[in-house]
C-alpha positions in Angstrom: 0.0 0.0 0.0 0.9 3.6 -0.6 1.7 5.3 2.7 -0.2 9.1 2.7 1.0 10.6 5.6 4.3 9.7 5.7 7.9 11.3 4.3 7.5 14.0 1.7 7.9 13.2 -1.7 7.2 17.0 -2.3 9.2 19.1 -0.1 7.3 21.0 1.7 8.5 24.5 3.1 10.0 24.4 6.3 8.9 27.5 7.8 5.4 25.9 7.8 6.6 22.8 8.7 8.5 23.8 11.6 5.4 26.2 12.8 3.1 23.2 12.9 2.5 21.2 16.2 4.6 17.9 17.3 2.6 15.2 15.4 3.6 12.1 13.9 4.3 12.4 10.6 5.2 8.8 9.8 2.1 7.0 11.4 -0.5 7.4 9.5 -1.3 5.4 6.0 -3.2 6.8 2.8 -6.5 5.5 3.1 -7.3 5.0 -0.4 -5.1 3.6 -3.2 -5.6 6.2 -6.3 -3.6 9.2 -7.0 -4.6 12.2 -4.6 -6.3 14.7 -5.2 -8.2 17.2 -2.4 -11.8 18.6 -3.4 -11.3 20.3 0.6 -9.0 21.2 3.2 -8.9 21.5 6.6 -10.4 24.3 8.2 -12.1 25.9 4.9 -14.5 28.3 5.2 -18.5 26.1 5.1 -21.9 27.3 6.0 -22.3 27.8 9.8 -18.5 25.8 10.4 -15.1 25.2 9.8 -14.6 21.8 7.3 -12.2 19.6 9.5 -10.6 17.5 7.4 -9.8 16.4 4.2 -12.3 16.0 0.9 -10.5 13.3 -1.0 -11.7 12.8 -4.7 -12.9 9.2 -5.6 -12.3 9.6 -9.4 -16.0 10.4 -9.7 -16.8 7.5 -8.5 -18.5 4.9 -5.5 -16.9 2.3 -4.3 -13.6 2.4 -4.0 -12.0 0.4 -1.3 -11.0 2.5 1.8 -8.1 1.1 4.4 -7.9 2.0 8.4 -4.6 4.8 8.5 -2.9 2.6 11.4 -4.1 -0.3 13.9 -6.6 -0.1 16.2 -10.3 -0.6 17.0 -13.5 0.5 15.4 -15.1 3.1 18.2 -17.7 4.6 17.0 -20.3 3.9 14.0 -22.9 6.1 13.0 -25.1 6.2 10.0 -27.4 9.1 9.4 -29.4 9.9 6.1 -28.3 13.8 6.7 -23.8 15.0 8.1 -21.9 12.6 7.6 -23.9 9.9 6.0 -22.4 6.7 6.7 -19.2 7.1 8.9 -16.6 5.2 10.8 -14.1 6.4 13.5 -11.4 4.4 14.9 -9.5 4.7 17.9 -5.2 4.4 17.7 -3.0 3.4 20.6 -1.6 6.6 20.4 -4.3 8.6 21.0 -5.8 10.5 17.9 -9.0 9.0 16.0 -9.6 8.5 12.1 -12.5 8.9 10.6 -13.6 8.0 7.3 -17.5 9.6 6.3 -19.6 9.7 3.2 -19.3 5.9 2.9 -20.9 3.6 0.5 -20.8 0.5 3.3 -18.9 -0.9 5.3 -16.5 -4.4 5.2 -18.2 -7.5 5.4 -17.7 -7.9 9.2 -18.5 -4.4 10.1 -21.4 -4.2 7.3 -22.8 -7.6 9.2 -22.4 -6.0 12.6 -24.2 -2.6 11.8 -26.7 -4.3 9.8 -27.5 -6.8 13.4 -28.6 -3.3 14.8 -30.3 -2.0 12.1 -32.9 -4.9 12.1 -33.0 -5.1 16.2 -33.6 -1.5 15.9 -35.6 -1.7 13.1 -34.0 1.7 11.8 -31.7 2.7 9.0 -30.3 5.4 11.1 -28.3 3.9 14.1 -25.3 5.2 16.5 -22.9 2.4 18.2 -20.0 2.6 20.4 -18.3 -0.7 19.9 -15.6 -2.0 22.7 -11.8 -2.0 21.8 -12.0 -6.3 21.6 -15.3 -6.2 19.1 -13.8 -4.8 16.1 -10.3 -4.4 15.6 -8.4 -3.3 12.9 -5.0 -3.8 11.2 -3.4 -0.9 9.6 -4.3 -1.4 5.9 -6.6 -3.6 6.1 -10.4 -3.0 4.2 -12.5 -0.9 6.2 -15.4 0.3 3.8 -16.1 1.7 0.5 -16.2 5.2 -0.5 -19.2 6.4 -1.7 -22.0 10.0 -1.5 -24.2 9.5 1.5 -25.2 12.0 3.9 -24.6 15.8 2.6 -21.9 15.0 0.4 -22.2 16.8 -2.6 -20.9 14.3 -4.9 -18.5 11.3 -4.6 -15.5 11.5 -2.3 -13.9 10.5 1.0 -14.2 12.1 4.2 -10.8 12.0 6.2 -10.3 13.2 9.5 -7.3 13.1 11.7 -8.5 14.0 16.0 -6.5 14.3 18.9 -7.4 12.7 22.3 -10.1 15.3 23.0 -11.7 14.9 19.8 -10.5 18.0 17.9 -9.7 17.8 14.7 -6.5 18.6 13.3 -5.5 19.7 9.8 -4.2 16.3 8.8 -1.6 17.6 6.1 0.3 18.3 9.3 0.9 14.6 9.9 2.5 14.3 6.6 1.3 14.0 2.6 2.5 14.4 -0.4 0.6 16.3 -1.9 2.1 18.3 -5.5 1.4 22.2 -4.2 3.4 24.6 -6.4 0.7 27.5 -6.5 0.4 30.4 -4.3 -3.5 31.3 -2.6 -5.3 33.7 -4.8 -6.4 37.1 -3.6 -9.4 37.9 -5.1 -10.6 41.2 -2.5 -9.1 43.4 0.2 -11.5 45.3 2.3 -10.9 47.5 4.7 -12.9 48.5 8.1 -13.1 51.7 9.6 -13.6 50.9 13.1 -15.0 53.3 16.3 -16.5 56.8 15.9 -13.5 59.2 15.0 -12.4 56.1 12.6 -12.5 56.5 8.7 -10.4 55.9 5.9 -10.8 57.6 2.3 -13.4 60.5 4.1 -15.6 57.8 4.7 -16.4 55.4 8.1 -17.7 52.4 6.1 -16.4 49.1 4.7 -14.4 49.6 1.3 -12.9 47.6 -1.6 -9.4 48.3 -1.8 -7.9 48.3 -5.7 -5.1 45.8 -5.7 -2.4 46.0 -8.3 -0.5 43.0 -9.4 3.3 43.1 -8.9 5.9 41.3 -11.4 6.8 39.0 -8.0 3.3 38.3 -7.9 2.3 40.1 -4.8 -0.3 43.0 -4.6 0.1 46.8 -4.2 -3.0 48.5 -3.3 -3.8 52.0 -3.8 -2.4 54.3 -1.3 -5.2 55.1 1.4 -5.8 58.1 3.4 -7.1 57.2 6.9 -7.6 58.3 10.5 -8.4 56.1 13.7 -8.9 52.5 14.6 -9.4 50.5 11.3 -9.4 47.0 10.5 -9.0 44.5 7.2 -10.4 41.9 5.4 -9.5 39.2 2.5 -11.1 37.2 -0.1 -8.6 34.2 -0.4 -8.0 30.7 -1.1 -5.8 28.0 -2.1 -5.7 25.5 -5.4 -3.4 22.0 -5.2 -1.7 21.0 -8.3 -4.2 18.3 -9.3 -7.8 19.9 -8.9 -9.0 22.8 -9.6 -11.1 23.5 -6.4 -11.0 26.5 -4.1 -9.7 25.5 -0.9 -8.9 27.0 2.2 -5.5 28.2 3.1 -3.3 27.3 5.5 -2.1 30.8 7.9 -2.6 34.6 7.0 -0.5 37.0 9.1 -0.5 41.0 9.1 1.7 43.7 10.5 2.5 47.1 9.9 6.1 48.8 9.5 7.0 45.5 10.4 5.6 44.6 13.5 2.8 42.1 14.0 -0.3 42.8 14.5 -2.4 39.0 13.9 -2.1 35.6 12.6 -4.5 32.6 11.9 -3.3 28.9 11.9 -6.1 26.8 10.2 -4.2 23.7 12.5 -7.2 22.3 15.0 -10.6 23.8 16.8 -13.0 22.2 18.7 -16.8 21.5 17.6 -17.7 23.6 20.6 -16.4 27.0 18.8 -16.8 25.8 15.2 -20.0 28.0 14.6 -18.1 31.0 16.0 -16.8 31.3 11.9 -19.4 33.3 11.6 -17.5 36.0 13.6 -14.7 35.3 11.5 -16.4 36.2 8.4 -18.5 39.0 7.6 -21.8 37.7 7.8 -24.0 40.1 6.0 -21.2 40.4 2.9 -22.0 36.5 3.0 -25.6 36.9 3.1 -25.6 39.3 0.7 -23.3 38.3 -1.9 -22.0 34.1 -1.5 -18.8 35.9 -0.9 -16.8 35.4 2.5 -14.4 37.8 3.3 -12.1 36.8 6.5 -11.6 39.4 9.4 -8.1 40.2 9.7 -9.3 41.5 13.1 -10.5 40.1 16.5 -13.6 41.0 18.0 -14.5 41.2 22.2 -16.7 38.6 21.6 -14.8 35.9 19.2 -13.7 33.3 21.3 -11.9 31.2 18.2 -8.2 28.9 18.8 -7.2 30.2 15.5 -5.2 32.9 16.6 -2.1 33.7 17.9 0.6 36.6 17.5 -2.1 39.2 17.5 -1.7 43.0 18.9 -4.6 45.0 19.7 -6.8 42.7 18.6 -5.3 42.6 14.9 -6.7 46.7 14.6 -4.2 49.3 13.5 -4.3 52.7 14.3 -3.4 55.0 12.3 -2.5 58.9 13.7 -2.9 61.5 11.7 0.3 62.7 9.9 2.2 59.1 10.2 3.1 56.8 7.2 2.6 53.1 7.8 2.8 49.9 5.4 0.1 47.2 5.7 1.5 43.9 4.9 -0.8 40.6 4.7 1.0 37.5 4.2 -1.5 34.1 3.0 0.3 31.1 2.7 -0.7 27.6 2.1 0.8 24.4 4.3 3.4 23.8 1.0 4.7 27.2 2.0 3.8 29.0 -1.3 2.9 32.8 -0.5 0.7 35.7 -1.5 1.7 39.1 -0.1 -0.2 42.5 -0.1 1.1 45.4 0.1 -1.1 48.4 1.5 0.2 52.2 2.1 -1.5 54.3 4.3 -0.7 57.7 4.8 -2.4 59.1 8.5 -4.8 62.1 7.6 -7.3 63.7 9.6 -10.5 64.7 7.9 -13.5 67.3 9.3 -15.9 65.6 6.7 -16.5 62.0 6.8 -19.5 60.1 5.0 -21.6 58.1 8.1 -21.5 54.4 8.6 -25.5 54.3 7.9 -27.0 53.0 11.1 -30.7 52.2 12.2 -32.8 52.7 15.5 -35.7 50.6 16.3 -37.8 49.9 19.2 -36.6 46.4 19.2 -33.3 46.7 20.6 -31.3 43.6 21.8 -28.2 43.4 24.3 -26.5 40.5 23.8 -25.5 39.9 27.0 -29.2 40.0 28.3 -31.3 39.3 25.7 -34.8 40.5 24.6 -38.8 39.2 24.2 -41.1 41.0 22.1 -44.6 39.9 20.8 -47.7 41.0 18.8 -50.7 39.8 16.6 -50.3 36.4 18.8 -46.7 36.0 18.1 -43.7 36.0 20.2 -40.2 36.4 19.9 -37.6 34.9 22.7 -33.5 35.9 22.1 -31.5 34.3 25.3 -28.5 36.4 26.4 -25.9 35.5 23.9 -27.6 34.5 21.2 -26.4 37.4 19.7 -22.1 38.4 19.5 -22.9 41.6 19.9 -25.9 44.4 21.1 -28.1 45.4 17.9 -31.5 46.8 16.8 -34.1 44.6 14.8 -36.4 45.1 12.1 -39.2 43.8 13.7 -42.9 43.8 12.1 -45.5 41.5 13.0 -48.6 40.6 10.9 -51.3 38.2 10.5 -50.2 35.0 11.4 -46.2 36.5 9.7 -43.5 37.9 11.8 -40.6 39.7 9.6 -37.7 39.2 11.6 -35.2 41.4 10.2 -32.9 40.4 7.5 -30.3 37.1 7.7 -27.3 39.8 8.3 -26.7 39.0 11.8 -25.5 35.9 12.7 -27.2 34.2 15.6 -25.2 31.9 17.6 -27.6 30.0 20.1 -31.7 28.7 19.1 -34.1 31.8 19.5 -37.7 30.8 19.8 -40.5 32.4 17.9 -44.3 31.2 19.2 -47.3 31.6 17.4 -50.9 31.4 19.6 -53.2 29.1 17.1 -55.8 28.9 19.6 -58.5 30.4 16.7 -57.7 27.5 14.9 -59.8 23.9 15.5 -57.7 21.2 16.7 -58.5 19.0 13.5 -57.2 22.1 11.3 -53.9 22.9 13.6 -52.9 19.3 12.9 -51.6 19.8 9.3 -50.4 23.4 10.2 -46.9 24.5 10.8 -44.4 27.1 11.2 -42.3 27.6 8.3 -39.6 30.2 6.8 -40.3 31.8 3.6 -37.1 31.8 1.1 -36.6 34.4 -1.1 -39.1 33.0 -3.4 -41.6 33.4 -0.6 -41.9 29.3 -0.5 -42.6 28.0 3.0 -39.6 25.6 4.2 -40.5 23.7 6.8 -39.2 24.7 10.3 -39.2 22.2 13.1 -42.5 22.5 14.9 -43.4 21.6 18.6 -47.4 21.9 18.7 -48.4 22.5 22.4 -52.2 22.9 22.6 -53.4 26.4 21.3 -49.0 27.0 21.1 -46.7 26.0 18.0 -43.0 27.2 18.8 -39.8 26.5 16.6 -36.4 27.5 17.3 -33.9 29.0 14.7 -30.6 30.3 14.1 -31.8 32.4 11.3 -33.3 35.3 10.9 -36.3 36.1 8.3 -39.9 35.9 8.1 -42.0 33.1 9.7 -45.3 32.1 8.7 -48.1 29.3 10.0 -48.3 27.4 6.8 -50.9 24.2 5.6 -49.7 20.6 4.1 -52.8 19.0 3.5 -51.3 16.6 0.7 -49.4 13.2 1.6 -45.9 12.2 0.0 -45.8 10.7 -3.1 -44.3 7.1 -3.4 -43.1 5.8 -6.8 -41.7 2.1 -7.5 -38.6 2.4 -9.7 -37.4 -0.8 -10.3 -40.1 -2.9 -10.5 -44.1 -3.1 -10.5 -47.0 -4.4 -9.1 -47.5 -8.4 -10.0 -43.9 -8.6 -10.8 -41.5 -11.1 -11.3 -38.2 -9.7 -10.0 -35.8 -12.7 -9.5 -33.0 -11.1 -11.1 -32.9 -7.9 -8.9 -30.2 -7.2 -6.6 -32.2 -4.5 -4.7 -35.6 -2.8 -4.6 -36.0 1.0 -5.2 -38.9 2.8 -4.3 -39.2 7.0 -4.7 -40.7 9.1 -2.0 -41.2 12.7 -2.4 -43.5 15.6 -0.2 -43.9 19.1 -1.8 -44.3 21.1 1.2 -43.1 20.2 4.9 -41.2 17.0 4.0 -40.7 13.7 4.9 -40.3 13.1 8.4 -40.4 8.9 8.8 -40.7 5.9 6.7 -41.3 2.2 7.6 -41.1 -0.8 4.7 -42.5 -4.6 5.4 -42.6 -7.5 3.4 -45.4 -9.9 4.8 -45.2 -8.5 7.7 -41.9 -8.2 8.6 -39.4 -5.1 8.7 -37.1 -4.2 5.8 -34.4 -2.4 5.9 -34.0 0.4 3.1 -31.3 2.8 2.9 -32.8 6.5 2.6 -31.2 8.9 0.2 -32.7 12.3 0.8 -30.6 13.9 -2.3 -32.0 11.5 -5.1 -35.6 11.0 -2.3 -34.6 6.8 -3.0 -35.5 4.3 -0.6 -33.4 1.2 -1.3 -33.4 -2.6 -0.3 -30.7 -5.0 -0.8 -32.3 -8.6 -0.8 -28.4 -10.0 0.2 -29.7 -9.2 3.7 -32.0 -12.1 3.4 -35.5 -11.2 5.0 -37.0 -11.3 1.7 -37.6 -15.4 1.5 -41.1 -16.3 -0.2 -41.8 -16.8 -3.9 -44.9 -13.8 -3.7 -44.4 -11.2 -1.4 -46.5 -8.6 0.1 -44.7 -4.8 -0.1 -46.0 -2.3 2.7 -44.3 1.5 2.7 -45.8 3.7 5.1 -44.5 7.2 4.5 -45.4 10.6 6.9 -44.6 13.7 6.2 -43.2 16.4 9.1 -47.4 17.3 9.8 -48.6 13.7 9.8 -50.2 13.1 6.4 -49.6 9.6 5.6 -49.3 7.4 2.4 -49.5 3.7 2.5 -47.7 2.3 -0.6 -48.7 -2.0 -1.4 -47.5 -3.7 -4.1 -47.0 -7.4 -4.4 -43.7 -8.8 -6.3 -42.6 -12.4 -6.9 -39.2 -13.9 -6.6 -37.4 -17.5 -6.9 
């Protein structure tokens, strides 16, 4: 087998290498056996997270055959239609975990010992914590095959590296060789006037700086004129040799006139402050525009491990009649570099255009929190839901409450109520609280139905409506039909599909007994696989029961035949 992380074949820089933490770098084997290629790195910037480890490519492809990294034992298995999908840690004698997610299925042993629980749980989605003497590993040896489950957005391979506390760590650190001859790609500077006497350019909001490309390949920006506390931003990542993905980079530093003023070292968090990205980022440049620029700043309430080396919380201030030169430094983990260079001549102005800021009556501290309620709606925000104080937009109509715009990241479930007690109970039962997208659809929130109270909590702000499903999911057979001789089939596929709040359980018999069928939400397939031997008769009786998220239920029977 090919070892992954092990020497270099590609030297990597030094500086990088020497900066990184005391890991093994010879411990670890690849776990697949096809040229490497990354469609993520560690600690790229996702939705709501940090990605913690690494997006291997599977040539397109399922099923190719995936190895344990080192000996051990098989800790934990969990396999979940949404995340992960189907996943598999294992535990090493010297202390980290591996993980290996997005899986096809497992080896036969492992396959037979999931699929034991599946059928005394009678449930595709199952968690186990298997004992150190139950299923060992050797290192190489056939763990499972790769495949697209769970919300992987096409074929790949999962790969995690953890330490003993179960963070993960950026697992290029441990060793790989990897080709990485390109430097991260600066695609915006921004820069933040910060406080009230701050501004830069006569004005005290966020700007666009103009970069100019440099025959070294670094950046010159246009010289700024500025005053006061200010802060900056970048657009940046990083491509490997043999994909053209955009991945995350490995450290960005800043100083000025030399000195340091922050750095962030994408090397390990903890799942704990993984949400806190969205302090890293600008939120509502994100919301607005699928763009994330990172904060080369630290805010009060930004509690993130990324950092180190920073002064003055990464701010520069610049005094009036100084010259200083803002440098930014992104590099990858090969060591390749992108510098920017920004001047910034100190200049006090009388005029400055205003950061435009709003006043409501709906004002929220975040260390305290708020309520607020009208029209038989309510609003609850716990202390710290929110990084920092703010005023809402907050209007409330009929049976609608617009709760400002998704600009402001919230950090912790706020719950929004809705009385329903003019409603009969029969009518309330397909009723339920649901955010409207931006094509004013109704999306399905989760709903808790108290009496005359539905509630849902959310980490997103928007407008909330009671909506109605009154129609039951649809279930389609794929693969077969009713009366049907299907001796030659490996598996039976069935659709199921619900237009409006979703599908929310499924259970499948065949005379009389439990099934087991694999739920992919992405393609809405419900799959058997008749190797797992319940299905014994010659004629067989098919029962689907289907509910969607308000109750409406569809009973699907279809009798097949098989030798």
């Amino acid at each position: 087998m090919k070892r992954f992380l092990a020497p270099l074949l590609f030297l990597l820089s030094l500086v990088a290498g020497a900066q990184a933490p005391n890991v093994p770098t010879d411990y670890f084997d690849d776990p697949l056996q096809v040229p490497l290629a990354l469609a993520g790195t560690f600690g790229e910037l996702r939705s709501n997270h940090f990605h913690s480890g690494l997006d291997i490519k599977t040539q397109q492809r399922e099923g190719l055959p995936v190895y344990a990294s080192a000996e051990g034992f098989v800790s934990r298995i969990n396999v979940a239609h949404y995340g992960y999908g189907k996943a598999l840690y294992i535990q090493h004698p010297n202390g980290y975990t591996t993980v290996y997610a997005h899986l096809k299925n497992f080896s036969p042993r492992i396959e037979e010992y999931i699929k034991k629980l599946q059928y005394q749980k009678e449930s595709y989605e199952v968690e186990v914590y298997p004992t150190a003497s139950e299923l060992p590993v050797e290192r190489g040896e056939l763990v499972a095959n790769s495949g697209n489950t769970g919300g992987s957005g096409g074929p790949h391979l999962h790969f995690e590296i953890r330490d003993g506390e179960q963070r993960p760590m950026n697992p290029l650190m441990f060793g790989i060789d990897l080709e990485d001859t390109r430097a991260p790609i600066v695609s915006g500077v921004y820069v933040y006037p910060s406080g009230e006497e701050a501004h830069v350019n006569g004005s005290a909001q966020r700007q666009k700086l103009r970069l100019i490309p440099q025959q070294d390949g670094s950046f010159r920006a246009e010289k700024i004129e500025a005053c006061g506390k200010i802060g900056f931003g970048i657009n940046t990542v990083d491509q490997l040799n043999a994909a053209p993905n955009h991945n995350g980079v490995y450290r960005i530093e800043t100083s000025a006139n030399g000195d340091n003023l922050f750095q962030a070292n994408f090397e390990k968090f903890s799942f704990a402050e993984t949400r806190h990205l969205n302090q890293l980022i600008d939120y509502a440049y994100y919301t607005q525009n699928n763009s994330r620029i990172q904060k080369l700043f630290v805010e009060p309430s930004n509690p993130l491990s990324i950092y180190s080396n920073v002064s003055n919380e990464g701010y520069l201030n610049v005094q009036d009649s100084l010259s200083y030169n803002y440098t930014i430094k992104v590099s990858d983990f090969a060591g390749n570099e992108r510098i920017v260079n920004i001047p910034i001549e100190g200049k006090q102005r009388s005029e400055v255009k205003e950061n435009p800021s709003k006043i409501t009556d709906f004002f929220v501290p975040a260390g305290s929190g708020a309520q607020f309620e009208g029209n038989g709606i309510d609003v609850y925000i716990p202390k710290n839901s929110l990084y920092q104080d703010a005023y809402l937009d907050i209007s409330f109509e009929d049976e609608k409450v617009i709760l400002h715009e998704d600009i402001i990241p919230i950090h912790t479930n706020i719950t929004i109520g809705f009385d329903v007690s003019k409603y009969k109970p029969e009518d309330r039962e397909q009723m339920f609280i649901a955010r409207l997208n931006k094509w004013n659809r109704p999306n399905y929130s989760t709903t808790t139905k108290d009496g005359e109270r539905f509630t849902t909590k959310t980490r997103t702000f928007g407008t909330y409506t009671l909506a109605r499903d009154t129609q039951a999911p649809r279930v389609t057979p794929v693969n077969f039909r009713d009366g049907q001789w299907i001796s030659g089939n490996k598996d039976l596929k069935v659709k199921i599909s619900d237009d409006l709040s979703g599908i929310n359980s499924y259970r499948a018999t065949v005379n009389g007994k439990f099934i087991l069928m694999e739920y992919e939400y992405k393609q809405n397939l419900l799959t058997h696989d008749f190797s797992d031997g319940v299905v014994t008769d010659t004629e067989n009786l098919l029962r689907i029961e289907v509910k969607d998220n308000v109750g409406n239920t569809t009973i699907f029977e279809s009798t097949f035949f098989r030798k």
